[in-house]
C-alpha positions in Angstrom: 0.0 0.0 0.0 3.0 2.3 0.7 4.1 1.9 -2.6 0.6 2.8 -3.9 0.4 5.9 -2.1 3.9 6.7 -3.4 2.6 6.8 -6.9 -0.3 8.1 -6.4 1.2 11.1 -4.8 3.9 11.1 -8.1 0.2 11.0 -9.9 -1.5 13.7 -8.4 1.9 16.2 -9.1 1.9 15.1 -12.4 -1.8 16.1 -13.2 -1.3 19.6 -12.2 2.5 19.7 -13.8 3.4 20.7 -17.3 3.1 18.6 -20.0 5.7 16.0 -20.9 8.4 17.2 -24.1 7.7 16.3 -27.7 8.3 13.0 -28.6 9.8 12.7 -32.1 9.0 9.6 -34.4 12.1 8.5 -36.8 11.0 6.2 -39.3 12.6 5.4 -43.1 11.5 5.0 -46.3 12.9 4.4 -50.2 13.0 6.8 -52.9 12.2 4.9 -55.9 15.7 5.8 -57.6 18.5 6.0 -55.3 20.8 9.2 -55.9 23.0 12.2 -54.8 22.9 15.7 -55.3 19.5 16.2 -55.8 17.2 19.2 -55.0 14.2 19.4 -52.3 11.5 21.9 -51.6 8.1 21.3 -49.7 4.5 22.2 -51.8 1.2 22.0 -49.7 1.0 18.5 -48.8 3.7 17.3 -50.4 7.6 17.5 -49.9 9.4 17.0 -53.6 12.6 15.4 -54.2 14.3 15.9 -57.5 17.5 15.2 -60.2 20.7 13.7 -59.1 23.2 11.9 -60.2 23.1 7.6 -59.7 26.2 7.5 -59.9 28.7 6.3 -62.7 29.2 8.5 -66.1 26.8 10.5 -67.2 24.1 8.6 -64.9 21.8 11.9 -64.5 18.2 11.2 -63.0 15.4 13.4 -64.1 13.2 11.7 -61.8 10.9 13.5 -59.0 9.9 11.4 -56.0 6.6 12.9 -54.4 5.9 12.4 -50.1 2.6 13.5 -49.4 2.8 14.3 -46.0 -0.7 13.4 -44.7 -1.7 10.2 -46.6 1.9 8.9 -46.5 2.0 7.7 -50.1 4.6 7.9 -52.3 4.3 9.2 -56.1 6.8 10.1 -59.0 7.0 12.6 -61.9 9.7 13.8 -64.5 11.9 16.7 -64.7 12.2 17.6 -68.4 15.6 17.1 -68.4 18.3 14.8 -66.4 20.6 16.8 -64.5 22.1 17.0 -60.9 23.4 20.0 -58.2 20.0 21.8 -59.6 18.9 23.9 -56.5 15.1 24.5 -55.6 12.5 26.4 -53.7 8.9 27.3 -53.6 6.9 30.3 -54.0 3.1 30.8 -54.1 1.6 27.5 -55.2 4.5 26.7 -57.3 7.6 24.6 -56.8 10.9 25.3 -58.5 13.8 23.5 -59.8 16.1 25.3 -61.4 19.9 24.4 -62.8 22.1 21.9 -62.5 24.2 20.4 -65.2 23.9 16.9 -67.2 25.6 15.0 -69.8 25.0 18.5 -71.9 26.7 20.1 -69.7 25.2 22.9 -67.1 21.6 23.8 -67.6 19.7 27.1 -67.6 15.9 24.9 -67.3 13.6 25.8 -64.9 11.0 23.1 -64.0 8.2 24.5 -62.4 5.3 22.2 -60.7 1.8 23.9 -59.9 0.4 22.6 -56.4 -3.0 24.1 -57.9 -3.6 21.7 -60.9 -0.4 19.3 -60.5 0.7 20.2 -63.8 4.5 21.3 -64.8 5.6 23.9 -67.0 9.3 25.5 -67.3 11.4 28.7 -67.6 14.8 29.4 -68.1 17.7 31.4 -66.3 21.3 31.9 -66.6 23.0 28.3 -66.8 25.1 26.6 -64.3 25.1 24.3 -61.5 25.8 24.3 -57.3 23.5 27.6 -57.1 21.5 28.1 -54.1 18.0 29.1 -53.5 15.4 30.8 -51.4 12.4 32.5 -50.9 11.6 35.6 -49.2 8.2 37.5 -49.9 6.5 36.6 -53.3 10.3 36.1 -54.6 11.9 33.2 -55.6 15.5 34.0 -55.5 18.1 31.7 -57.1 21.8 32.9 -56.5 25.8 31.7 -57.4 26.8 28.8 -58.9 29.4 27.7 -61.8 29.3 27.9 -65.3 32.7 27.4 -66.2 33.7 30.0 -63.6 32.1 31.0 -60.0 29.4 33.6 -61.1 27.9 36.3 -59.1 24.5 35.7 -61.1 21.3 36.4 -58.9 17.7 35.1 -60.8 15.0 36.7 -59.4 11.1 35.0 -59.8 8.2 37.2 -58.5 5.4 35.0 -58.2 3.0 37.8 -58.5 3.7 39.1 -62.1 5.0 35.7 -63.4 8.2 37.7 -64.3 12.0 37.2 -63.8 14.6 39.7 -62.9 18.3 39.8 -62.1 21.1 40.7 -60.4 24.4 40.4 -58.8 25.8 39.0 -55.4 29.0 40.9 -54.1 31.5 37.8 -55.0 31.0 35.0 -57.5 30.7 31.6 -55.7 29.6 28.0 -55.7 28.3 25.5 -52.9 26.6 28.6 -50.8 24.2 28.5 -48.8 20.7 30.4 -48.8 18.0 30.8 -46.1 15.5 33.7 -45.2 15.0 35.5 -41.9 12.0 37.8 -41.9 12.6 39.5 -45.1 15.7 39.0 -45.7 17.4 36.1 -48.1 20.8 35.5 -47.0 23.4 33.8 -49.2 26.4 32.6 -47.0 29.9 31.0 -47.8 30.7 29.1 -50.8 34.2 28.5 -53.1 34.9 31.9 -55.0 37.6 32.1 -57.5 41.3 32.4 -56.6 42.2 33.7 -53.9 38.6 33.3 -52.3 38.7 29.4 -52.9 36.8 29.5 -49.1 34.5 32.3 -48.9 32.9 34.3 -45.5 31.1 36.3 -46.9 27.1 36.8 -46.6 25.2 38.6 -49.6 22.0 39.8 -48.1 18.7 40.8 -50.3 16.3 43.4 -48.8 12.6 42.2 -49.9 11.4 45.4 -48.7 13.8 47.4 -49.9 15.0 45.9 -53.1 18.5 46.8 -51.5 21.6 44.6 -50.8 23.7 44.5 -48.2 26.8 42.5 -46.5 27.8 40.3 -43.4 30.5 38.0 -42.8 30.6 34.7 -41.3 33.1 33.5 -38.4 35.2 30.9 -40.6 35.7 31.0 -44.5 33.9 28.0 -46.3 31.9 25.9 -48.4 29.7 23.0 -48.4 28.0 24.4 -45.4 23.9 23.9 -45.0 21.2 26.5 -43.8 18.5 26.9 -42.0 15.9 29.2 -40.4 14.3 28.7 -36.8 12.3 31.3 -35.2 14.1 34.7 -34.9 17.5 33.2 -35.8 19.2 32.2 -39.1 22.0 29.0 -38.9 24.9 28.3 -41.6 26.7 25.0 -40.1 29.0 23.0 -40.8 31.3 23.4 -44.4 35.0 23.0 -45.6 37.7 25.3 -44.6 40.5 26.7 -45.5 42.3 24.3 -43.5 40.4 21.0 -44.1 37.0 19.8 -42.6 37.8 20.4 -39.3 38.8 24.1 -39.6 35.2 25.2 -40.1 33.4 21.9 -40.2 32.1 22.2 -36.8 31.1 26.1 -36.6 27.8 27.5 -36.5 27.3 30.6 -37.4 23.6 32.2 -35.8 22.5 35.5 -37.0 19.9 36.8 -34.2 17.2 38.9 -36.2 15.9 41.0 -33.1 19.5 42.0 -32.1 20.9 41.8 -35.0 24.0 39.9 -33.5 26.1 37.2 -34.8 27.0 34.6 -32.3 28.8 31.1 -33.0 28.3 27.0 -31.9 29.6 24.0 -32.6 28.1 20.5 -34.0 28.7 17.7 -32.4 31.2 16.7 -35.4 32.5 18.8 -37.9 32.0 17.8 -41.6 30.3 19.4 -45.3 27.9 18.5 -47.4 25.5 18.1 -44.7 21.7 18.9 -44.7 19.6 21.0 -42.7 16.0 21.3 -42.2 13.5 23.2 -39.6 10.3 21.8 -37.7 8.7 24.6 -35.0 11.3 26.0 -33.0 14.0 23.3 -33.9 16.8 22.8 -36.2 18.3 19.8 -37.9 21.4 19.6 -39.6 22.0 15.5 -40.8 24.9 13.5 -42.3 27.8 15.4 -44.0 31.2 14.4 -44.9 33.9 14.6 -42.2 37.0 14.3 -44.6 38.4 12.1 -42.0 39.2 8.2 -41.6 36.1 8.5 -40.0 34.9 9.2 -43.5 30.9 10.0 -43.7 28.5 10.8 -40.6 25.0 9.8 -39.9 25.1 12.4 -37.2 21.6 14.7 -36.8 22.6 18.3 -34.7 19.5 19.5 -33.3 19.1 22.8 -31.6 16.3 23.7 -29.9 15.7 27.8 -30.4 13.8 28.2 -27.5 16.1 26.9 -24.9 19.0 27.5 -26.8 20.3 23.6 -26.4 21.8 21.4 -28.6 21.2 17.7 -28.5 22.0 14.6 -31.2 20.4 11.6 -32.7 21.5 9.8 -36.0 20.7 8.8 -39.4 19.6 5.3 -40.3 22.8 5.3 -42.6 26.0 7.4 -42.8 25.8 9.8 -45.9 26.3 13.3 -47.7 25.2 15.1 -50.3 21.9 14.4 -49.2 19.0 16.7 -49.2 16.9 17.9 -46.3 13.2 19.9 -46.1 10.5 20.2 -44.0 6.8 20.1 -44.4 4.9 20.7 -41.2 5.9 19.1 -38.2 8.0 16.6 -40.2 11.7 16.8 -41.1 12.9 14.6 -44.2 16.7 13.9 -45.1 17.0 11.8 -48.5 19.2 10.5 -50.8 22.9 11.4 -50.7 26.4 9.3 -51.6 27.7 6.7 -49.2 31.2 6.2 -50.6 34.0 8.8 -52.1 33.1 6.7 -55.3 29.8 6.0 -57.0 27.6 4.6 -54.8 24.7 6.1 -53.9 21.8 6.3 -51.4 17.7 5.6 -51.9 17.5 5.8 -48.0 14.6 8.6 -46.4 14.9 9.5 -42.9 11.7 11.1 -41.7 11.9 12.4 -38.0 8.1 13.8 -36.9 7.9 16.0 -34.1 4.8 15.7 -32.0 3.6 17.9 -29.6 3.6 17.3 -25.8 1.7 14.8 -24.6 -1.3 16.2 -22.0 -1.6 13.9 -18.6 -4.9 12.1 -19.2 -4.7 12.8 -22.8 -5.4 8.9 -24.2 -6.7 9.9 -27.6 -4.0 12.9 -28.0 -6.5 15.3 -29.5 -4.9 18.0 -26.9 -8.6 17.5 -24.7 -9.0 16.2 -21.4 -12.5 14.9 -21.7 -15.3 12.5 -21.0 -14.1 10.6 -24.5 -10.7 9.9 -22.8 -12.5 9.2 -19.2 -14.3 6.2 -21.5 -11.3 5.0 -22.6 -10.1 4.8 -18.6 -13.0 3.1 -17.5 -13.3 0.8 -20.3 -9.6 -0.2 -20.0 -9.7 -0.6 -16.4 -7.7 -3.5 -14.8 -8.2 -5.2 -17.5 -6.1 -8.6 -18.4 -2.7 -8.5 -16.6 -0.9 -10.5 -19.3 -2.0 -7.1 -21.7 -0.1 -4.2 -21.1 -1.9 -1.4 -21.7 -0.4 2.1 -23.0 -0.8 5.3 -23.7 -3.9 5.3 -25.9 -5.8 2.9 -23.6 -5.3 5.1 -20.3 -2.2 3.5 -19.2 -0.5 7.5 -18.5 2.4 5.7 -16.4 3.2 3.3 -19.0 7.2 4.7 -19.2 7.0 4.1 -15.0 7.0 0.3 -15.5 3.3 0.4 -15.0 1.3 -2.1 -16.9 -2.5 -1.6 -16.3 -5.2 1.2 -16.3 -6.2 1.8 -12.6 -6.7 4.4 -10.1 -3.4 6.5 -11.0 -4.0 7.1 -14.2 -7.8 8.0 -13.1 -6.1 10.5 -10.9 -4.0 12.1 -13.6 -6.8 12.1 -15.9 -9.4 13.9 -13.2 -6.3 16.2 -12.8 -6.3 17.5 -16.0 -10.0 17.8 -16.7 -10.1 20.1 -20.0 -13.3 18.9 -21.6 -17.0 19.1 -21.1 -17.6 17.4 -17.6 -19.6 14.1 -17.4 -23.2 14.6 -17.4 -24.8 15.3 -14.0 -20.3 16.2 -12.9 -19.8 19.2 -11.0 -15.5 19.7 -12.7 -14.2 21.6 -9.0 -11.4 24.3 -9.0 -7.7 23.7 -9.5 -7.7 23.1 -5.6 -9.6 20.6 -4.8 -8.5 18.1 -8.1 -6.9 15.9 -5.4 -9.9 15.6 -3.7 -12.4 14.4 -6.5 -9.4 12.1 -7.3 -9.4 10.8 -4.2 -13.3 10.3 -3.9 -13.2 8.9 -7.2 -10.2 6.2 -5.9 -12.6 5.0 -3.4 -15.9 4.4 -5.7 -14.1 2.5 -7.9 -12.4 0.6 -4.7 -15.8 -0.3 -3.9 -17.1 -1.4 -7.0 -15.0 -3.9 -7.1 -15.0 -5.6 -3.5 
């Protein structure tokens, strides 16, 4: 009985406590082609992954694999031409892809997919390949890149007029990387030509003003990945002057409401990484240490609103992949698992869920007389049957394995809903109480 009481007590505190943190699902899945160097962006339901390279000569995909988020089914399309290191983004109700280069060489196509009638339809800008991309406003901004030489080319789509417009980023580079906080499209790092084979610097584009401007980032270098989480924009990882490692495991954070730079560190330094964005947290997934150590399946995560950094991993080791984000789910595909030709058709999808609520069984963020059924109807049932979470088991991750008069107390404890018909729901107060009464009904009942 001693030990009852015990948990009981633990019970009643966690009924009036906060909520438990968000649990995050990882689960994996197969693109139908595997390949590196692709491009991904997210449309409505549906997160779009596109081009690459198979690996081997001339072995350029033009194939699109299509996530819809909600049903989870998988779909494909076509790219009207093969080609890899394209770069993407979307704007309005459109996706685009945009670059690359392919066994004609580097491309000046744009394919663009309509979420609106799921048709696609294509453009053109200047050609060349490891450009970067981003979208601030009704502008789709397309920046860098190579085309025999590291150009300073900026392609400009306003999604409002259908029209295109251009121009120039401070230094010509390739393998940047683009994000957008507030309205601002910052395009960080990259190779420039000689002597700016590793370049700091940060071309900013105004969206209000139409203006450019400048920053600089603590450590020259390329093959870094972006990202933009709350009020804070991230450039992490990359390859330095010095090798992987010098550079590799910075993170540079620009703070929009101060306006401050500030630095971190990943948990290992590496390039050709991926980074995506869920809520307030940041991922940045797999890379390429340039080590013996060789590829990572390391995942960074920061957490923007307590300023933390923790770590999980990959279901395989890899870079060049490609990362995006679609509602509360973060999706890293594709990429190259040797320094030769082999390539990856692995997905890793990581879906953030929001705290669970104490006496929450059904998890539609209500304490009510639906989850109170659920109690009562699960109550010491078969001991060989563990119960969980969805059957009113709340103290399942305790070692407990039934529904009983605990989890009744944590659910009475966190009455949101509607009260029972002909149920008085008392003040914050006196929760124990009603617990407690309710304890010895259901104590009786069963003698």
């Amino acid at each position: 009985m001693t030990m009852r009481r015990g948990v009981l007590t633990w019970a009643l505190l966690l009924a009036l406590s906060e909520p438990a943190l968000a649990a995050v699902e990882h689960t994996t899945a197969k693109l139908s082609q595997a390949r590196q160097m692709m491009a991904a962006t997210a449309l409505g339901s549906k997160v779009l992954f596109a081009g690459g390279h198979e690996g081997g000569a001339d072995a350029f995909s033009d194939r699109v694999d299509i996530y819809d988020v909600e049903t989870g089914q998988w779909s494909t399309a076509t790219l009207s031409q093969a080609r890899a290191s394209l770069a993407a983004t979307t704007v309005g109700n459109k996706a685009l892809f945009a670059g690359g280069y392919g066994a004609g060489g580097d491309s000046g196509i744009v394919d663009i997919y309509d979420g609106d009638t799921g048709q696609w339809s294509t453009a053109t800008l200047s050609s060349r390949r490891n450009l970067a991309a981003t979208t601030v406003g009704n502008k789709a901004i397309f920046a860098g890149g190579y085309d025999g030489s590291q150009t300073t080319a900026v392609n400009i789509y306003d999604a409002d007029t259908g029209t295109w417009s251009g121009a120039t980023l401070s230094l010509g580079r390739e393998r940047l990387a683009a994000t957008t906080l507030g309205d601002k499209a910052m395009f960080a790092g990259g190779s420039g030509p000689y002597p700016h084979y590793h370049s700091d610097v940060v071309d900013i584009y105004h969206d209000g003003t139409g203006q450019w401007s400048m920053a600089s980032l603590s450590k020259a270098r390329w093959g870094l990945a972006a990202t933009t989480v709350g009020n804070k924009a991230l450039f992490a990882g990359g390859y330095g002057a010095g090798g992987s490692l010098a550079g590799g495991e910075v993170v540079d954070i620009h703070d929009a409401d101060t306006g401050l730079w500030s630095t971190a560190s990943l948990s290992v330094g590496r390039y050709n990484l991926a980074a995506a964005a869920v809520g307030n947290t940041a991922l940045f997934a797999g890379g390429d240490t340039a080590s013996a150590a060789g590829f990572s399946n390391a995942v960074d995560i920061y957490d923007n609103i307590t300023g933390e950094w923790t770590t999980t991993r990959l279901s395989q080791a890899r870079a060049r992949l490609v990362g995006t984000a679609l509602g509360n789910v973060a999706i890293f595909a594709g990429g190259t698992i040797t320094h030769g030709s082999g390539t990856s058709d692995v997905v890793d999808i990581f879906r953030f869920y929001e705290p669970d609520v104490p006496g929450d069984a059904n998890r539609n963020g209500f304490v009510d007389d639906t989850d109170l059924a659920i109690v009562l109807s699960n109550w010491e049932r078969d001991p060989l049957i563990i119960s969980t979470w969805e059957l009113g088991n709340f103290t399942q991750a305790l070692g407990d394995t039934d529904v009983d008069d605990v989890d009744l107390a944590i659910l009475l404890g966190n009455w949101t809903g509607a009260p029972p018909a002909g149920a008085i729901v008392p003040e914050p107060a006196t929760l124990s109480l009603l617990a407690l009464g309710g304890l010895a009904v259901m104590r009786r009942r069963r003698r």
